[in-house]
N, CA and C atoms as a LAMMPS dump frame, in Angstrom:
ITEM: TIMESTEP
0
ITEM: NUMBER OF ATOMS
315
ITEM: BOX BOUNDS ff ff ff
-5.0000000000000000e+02 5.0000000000000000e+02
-5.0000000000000000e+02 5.0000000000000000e+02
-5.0000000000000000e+02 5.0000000000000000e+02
ITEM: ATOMS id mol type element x y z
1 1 1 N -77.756 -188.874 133.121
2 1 2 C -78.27 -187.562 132.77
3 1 3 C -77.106 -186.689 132.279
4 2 1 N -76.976 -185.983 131.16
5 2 2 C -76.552 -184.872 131.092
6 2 3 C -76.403 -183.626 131.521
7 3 1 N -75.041 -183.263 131.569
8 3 2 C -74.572 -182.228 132.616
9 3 3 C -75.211 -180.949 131.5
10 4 1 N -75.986 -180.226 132.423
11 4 2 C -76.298 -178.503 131.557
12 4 3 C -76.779 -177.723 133.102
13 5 1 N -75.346 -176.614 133.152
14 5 2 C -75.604 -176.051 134.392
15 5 3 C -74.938 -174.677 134.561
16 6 1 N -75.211 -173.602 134.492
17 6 2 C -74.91 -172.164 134.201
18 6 3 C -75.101 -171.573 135.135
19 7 1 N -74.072 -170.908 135.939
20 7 2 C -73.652 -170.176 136.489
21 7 3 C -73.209 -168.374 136.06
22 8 1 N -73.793 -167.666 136.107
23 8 2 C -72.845 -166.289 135.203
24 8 3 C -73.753 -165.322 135.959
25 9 1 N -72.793 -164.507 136.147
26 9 2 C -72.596 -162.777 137.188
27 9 3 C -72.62 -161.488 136.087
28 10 1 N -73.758 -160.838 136.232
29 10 2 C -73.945 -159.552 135.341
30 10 3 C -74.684 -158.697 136.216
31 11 1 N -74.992 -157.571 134.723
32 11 2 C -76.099 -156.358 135.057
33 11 3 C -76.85 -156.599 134.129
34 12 1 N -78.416 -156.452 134.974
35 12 2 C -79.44 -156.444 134.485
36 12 3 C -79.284 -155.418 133.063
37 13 1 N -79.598 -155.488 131.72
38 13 2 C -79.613 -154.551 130.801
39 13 3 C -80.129 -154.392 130.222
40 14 1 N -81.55 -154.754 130.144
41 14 2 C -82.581 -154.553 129.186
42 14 3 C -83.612 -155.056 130.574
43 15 1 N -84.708 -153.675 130.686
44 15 2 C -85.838 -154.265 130.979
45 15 3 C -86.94 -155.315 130.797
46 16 1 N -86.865 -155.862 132.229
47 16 2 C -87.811 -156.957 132.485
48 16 3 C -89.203 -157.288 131.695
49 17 1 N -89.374 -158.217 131.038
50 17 2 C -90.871 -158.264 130.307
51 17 3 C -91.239 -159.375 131.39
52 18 1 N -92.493 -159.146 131.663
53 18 2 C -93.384 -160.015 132.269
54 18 3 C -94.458 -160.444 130.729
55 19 1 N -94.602 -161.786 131.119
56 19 2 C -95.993 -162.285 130.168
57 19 3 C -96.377 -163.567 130.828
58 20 1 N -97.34 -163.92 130.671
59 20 2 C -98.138 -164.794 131.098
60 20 3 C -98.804 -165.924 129.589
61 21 1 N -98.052 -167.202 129.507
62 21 2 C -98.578 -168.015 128.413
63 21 3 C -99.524 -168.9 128.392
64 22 1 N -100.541 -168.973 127.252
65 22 2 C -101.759 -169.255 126.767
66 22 3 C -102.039 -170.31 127.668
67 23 1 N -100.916 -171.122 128.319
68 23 2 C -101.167 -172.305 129.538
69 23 3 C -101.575 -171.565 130.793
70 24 1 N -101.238 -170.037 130.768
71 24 2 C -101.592 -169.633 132.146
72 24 3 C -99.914 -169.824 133.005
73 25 1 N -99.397 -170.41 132.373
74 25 2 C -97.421 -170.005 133.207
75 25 3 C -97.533 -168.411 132.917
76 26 1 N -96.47 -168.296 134.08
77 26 2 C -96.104 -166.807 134.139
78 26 3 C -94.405 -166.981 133.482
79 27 1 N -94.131 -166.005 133.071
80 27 2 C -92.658 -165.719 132.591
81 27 3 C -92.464 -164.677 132.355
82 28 1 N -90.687 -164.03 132.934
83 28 2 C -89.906 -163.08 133.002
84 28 3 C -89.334 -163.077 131.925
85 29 1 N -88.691 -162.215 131.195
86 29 2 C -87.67 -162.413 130.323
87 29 3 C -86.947 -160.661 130.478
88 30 1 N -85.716 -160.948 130.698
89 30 2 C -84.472 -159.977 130.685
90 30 3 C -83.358 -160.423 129.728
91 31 1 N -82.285 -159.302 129.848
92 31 2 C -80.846 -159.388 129.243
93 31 3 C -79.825 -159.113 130.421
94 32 1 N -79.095 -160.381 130.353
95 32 2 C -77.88 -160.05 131.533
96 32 3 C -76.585 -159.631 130.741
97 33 1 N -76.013 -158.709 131.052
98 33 2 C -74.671 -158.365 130.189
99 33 3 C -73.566 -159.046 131.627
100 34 1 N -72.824 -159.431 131.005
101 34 2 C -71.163 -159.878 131.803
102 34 3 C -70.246 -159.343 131.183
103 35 1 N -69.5 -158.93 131.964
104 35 2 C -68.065 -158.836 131.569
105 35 3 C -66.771 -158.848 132.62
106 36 1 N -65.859 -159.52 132.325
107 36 2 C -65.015 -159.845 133.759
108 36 3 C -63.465 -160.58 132.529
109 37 1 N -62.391 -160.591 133.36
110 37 2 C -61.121 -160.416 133.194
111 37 3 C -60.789 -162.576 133.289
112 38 1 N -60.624 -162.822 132.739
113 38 2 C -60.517 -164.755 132.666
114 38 3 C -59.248 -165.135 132.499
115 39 1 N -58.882 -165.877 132.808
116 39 2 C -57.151 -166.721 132.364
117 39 3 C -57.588 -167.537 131.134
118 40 1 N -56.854 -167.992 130.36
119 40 2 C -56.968 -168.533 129.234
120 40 3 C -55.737 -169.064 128.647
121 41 1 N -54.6 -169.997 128.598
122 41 2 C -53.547 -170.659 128.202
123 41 3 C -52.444 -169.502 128.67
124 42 1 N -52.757 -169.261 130.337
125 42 2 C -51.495 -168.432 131.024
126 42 3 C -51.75 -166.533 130.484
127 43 1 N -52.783 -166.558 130.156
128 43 2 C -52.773 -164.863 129.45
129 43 3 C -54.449 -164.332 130.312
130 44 1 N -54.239 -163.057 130.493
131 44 2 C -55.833 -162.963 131.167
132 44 3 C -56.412 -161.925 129.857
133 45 1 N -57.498 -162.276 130.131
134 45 2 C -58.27 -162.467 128.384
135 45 3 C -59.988 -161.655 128.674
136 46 1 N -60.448 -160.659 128.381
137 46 2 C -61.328 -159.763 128.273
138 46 3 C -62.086 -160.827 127.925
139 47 1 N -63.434 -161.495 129.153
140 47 2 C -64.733 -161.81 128.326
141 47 3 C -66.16 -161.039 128.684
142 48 1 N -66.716 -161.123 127.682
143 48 2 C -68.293 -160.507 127.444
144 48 3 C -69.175 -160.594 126.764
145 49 1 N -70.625 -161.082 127.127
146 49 2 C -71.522 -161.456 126.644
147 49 3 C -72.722 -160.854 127.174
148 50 1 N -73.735 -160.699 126.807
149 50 2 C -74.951 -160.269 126.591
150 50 3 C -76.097 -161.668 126.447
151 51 1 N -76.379 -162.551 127.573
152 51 2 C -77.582 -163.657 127.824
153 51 3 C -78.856 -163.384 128.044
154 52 1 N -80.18 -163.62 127.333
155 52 2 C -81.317 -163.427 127.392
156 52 3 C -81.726 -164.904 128.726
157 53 1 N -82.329 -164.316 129.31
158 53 2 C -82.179 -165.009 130.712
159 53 3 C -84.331 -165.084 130.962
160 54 1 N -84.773 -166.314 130.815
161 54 2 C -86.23 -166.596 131.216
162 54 3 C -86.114 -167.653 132.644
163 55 1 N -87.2 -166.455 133.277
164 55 2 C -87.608 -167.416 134.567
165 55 3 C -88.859 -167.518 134.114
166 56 1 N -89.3 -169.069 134.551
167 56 2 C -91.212 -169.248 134.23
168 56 3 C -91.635 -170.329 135.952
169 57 1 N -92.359 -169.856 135.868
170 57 2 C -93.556 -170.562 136.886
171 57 3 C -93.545 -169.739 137.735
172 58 1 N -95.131 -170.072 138.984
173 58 2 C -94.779 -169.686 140.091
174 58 3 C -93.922 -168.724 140.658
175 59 1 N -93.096 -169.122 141.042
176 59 2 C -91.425 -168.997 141.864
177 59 3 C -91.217 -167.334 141.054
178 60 1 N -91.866 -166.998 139.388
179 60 2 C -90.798 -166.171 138.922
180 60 3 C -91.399 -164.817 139.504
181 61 1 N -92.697 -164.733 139.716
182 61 2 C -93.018 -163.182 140.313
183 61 3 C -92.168 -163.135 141.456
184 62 1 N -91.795 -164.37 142.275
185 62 2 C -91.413 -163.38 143.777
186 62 3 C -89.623 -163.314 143.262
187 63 1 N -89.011 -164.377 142.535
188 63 2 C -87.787 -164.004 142.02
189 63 3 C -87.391 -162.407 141.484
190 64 1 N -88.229 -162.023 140.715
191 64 2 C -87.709 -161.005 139.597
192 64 3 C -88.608 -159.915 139.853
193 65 1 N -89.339 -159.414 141.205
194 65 2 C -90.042 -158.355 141.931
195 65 3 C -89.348 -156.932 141.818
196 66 1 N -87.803 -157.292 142.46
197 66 2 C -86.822 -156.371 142.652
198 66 3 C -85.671 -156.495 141.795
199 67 1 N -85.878 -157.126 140.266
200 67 2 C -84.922 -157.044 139.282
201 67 3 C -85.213 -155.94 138.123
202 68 1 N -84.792 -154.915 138.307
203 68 2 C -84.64 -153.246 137.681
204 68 3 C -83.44 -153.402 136.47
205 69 1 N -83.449 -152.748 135.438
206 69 2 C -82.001 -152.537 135.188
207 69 3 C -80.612 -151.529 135.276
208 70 1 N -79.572 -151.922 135.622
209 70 2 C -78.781 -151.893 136.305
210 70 3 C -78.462 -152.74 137.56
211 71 1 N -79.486 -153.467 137.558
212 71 2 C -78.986 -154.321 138.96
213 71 3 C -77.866 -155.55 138.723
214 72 1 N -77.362 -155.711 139.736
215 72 2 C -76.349 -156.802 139.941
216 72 3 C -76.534 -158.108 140.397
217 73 1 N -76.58 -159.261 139.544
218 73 2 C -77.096 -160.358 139.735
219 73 3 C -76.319 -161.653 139.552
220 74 1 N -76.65 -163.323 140.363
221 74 2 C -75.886 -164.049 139.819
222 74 3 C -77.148 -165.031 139.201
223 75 1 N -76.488 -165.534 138.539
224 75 2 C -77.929 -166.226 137.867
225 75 3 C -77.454 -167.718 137.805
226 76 1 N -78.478 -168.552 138.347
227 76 2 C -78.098 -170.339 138.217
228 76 3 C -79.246 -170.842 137.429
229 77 1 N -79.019 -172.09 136.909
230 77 2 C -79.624 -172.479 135.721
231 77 3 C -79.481 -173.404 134.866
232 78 1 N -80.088 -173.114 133.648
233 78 2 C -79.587 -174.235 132.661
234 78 3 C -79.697 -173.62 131.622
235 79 1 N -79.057 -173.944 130.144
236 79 2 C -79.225 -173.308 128.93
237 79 3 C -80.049 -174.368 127.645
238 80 1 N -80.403 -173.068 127.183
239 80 2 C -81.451 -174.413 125.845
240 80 3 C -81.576 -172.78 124.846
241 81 1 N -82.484 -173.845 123.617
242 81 2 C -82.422 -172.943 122.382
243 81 3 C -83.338 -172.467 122.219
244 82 1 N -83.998 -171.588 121.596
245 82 2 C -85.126 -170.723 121.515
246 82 3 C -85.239 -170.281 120.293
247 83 1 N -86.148 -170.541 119.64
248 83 2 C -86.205 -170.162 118.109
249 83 3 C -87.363 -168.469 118.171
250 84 1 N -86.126 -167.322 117.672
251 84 2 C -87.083 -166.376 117.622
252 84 3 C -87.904 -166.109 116.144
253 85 1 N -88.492 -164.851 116.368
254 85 2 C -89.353 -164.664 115.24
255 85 3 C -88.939 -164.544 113.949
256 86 1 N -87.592 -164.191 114.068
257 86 2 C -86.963 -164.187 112.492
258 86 3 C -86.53 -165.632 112.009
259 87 1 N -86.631 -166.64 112.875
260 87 2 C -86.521 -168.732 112.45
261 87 3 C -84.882 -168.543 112.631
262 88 1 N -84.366 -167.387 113.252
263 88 2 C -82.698 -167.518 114.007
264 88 3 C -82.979 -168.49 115.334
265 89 1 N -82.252 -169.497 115.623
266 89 2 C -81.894 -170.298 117.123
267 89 3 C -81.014 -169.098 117.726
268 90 1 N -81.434 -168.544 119.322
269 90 2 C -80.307 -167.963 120.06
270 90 3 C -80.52 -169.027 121.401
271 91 1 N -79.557 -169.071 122.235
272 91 2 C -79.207 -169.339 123.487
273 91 3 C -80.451 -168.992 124.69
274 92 1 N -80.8 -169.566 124.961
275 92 2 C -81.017 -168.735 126.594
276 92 3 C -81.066 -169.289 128.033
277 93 1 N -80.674 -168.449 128.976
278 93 2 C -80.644 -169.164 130.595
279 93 3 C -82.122 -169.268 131.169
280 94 1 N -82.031 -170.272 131.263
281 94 2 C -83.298 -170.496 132.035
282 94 3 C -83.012 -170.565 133.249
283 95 1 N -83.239 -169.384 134.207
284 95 2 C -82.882 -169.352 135.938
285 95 3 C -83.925 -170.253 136.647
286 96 1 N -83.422 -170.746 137.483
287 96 2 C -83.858 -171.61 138.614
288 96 3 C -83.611 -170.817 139.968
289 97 1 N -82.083 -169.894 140.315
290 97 2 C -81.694 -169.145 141.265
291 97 3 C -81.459 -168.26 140.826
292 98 1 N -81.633 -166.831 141.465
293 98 2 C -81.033 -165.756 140.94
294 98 3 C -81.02 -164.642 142.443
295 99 1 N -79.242 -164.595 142.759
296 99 2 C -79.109 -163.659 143.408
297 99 3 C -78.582 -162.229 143.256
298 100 1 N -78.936 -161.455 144.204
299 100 2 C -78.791 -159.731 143.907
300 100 3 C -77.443 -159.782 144.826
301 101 1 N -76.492 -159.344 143.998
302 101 2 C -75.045 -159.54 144.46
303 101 3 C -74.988 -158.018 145.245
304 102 1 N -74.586 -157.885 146.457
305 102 2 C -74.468 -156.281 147.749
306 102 3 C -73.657 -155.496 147.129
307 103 1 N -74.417 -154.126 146.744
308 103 2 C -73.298 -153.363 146.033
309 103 3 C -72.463 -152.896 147.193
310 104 1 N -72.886 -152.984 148.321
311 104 2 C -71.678 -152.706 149.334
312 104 3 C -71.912 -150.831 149.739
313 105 1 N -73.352 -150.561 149.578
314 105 2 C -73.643 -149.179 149.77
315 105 3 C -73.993 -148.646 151.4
């Protein structure tokens, strides 16, 4: 089997869409923004990205109940391609886990 396994720590940044498809699956879809400080050939190196992140089945209403934006999250998963409406391929995480990281309040 092939290794595809995503790990990545953000803020929620675009409100949550709920929809429900013509099969009757349920699905979430958000935007996680990251940004965090990385090593890179001995130099620490500014990274940041912006991941469109779908949870589907079951599991995703009680997952993504209490996912608002601004919240703080880690997200586990896998990545695959998604052809949107303009026939562009983008990226997206498909969560399996997703925890609400303690803002420590």
């Amino acid at each position: 089997m092939m290794a595809n396994r995503l790990m990545l720590s953000g803020t929620v940044c675009k409100t949550p869409i709920r929809k429900v498809s013509p099969s009757g699956i349920t699905h979430c879809q958000f935007v996680l923004e990251h940004r965090s400080v990385q090593e890179e050939a001995g130099f620490a190196r500014q990274a940041w990205c912006r991941v469109p992140v779908v949870v589907s089945g079951k599991t995703s209403n009680q997952i993504t109940h209490r996912i608002t934006v601004g919240e703080q999250i880690t997200v586990h998963g896998f990545i695959s391609s998604h052809q949107g409406r303009n026939g562009l391929s983008k990226m997206v995480l498909h969560a399996e886990q997703i925890d609400l990281i303690d803002s420590g309040d």
